[in-house]
Backbone bond lengths (Angstrom), bond angles and torsions (degrees), N, CA, C in turn:
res aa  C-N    CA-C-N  psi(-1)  N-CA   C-N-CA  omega(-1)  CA-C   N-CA-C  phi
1 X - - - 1.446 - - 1.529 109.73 -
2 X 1.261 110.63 137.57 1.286 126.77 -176.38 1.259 131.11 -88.05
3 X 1.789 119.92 97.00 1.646 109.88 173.93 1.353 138.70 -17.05
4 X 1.049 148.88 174.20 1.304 146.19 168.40 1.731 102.54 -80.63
5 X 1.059 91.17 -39.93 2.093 114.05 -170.41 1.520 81.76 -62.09
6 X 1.360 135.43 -67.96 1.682 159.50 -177.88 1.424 94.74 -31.88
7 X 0.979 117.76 -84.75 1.442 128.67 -171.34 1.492 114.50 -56.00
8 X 1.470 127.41 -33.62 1.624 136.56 169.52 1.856 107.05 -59.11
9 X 1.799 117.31 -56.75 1.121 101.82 145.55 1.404 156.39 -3.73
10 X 1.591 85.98 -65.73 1.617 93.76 -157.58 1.843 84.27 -90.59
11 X 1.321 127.30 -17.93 1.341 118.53 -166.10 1.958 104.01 -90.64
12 X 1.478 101.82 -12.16 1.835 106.01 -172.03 1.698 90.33 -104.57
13 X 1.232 126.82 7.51 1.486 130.34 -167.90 1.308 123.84 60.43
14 X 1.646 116.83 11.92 1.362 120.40 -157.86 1.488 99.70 -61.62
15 X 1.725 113.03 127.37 1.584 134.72 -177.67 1.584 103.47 -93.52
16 X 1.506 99.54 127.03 1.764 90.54 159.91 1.592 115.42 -129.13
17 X 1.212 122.20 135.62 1.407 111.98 154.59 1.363 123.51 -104.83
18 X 1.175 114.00 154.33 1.788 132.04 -170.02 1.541 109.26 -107.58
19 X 1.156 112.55 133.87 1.670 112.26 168.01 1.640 84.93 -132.99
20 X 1.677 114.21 142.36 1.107 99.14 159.19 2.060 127.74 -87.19
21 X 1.126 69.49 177.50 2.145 71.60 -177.33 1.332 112.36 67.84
22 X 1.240 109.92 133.64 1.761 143.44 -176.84 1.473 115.38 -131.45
23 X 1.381 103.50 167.72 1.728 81.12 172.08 1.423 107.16 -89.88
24 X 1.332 100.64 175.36 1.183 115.32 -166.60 1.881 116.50 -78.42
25 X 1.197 82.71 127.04 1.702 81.66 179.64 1.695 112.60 -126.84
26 X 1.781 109.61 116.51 1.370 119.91 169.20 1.644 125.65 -25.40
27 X 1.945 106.07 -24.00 1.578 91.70 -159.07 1.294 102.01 -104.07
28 X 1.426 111.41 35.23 1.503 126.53 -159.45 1.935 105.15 -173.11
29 X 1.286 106.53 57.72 1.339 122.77 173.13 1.425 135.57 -54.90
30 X 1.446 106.16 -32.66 1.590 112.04 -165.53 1.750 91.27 -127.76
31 X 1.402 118.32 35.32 1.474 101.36 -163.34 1.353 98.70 -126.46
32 X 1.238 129.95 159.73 1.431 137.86 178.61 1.432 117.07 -85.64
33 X 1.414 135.83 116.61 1.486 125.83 -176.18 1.247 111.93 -102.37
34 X 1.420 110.81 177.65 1.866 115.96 -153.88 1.670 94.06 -158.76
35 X 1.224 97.77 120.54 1.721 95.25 158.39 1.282 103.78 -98.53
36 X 1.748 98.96 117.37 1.191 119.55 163.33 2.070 146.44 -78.03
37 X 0.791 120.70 115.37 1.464 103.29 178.11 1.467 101.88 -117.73
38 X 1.644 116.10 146.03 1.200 109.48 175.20 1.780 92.16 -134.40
39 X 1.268 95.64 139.45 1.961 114.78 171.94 1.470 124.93 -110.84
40 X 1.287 99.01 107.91 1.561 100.64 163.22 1.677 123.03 -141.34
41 X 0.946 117.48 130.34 1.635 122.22 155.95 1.744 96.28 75.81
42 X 1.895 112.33 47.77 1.289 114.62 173.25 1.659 102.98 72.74
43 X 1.024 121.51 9.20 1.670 117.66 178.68 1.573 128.51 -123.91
44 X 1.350 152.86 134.15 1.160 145.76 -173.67 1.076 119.08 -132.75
45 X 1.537 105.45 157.78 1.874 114.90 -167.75 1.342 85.58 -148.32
46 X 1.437 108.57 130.47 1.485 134.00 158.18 1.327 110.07 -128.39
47 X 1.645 103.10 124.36 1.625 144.33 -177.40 1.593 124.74 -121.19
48 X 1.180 91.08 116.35 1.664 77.36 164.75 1.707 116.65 -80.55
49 X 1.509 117.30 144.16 1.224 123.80 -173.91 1.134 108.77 -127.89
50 X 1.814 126.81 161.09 1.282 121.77 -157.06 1.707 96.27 -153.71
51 X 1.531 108.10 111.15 1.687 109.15 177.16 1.608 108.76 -112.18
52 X 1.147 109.88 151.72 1.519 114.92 169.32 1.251 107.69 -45.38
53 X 1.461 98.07 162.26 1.834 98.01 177.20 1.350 110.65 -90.52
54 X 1.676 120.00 11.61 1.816 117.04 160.10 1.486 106.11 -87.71
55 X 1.430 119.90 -8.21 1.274 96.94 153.65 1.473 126.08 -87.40
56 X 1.426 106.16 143.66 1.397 125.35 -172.99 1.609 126.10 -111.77
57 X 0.965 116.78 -14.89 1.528 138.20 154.00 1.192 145.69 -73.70
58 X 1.008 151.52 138.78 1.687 127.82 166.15 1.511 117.16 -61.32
59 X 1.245 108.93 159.35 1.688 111.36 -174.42 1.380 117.38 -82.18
60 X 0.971 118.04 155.03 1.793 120.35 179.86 1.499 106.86 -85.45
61 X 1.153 107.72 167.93 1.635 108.07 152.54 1.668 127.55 -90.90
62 X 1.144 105.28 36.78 1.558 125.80 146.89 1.219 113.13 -117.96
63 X 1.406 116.17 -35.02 2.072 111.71 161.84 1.342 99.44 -42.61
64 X 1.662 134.64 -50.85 1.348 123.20 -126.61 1.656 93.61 -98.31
């Protein structure tokens, strides 16, 4: 089932790609990082992102 945030996404076309690993950041110790990029409307943002280690997936662009 699909967030509201999920569904705004998928309806503004917001694109993400995932690479895993970021650098490492202390305020986020036990967590898995992601270089993030997200695309919309000819424009881009790259982030590093940081999920618990029960996540098992890559993140969406409603995770991000």
């Amino acid at each position: 089932m699909k967030t509201e945030l999920g569904k705004l996404c998928e309806t503004k076309k917001i694109k993400i790609s995932c690479k895993y690993g970021a650098p490492e950041n202390p305020e986020f110790p036990n967590s898995t990082g992601w270089t993030v990029t997200l695309k919309y409307d000819g424009r881009q943002l790259t982030v590093p992102f940081y999920q618990g280690s029960a996540h098992t997936e890559e993140p969406t662009a409603a995770d991000v």
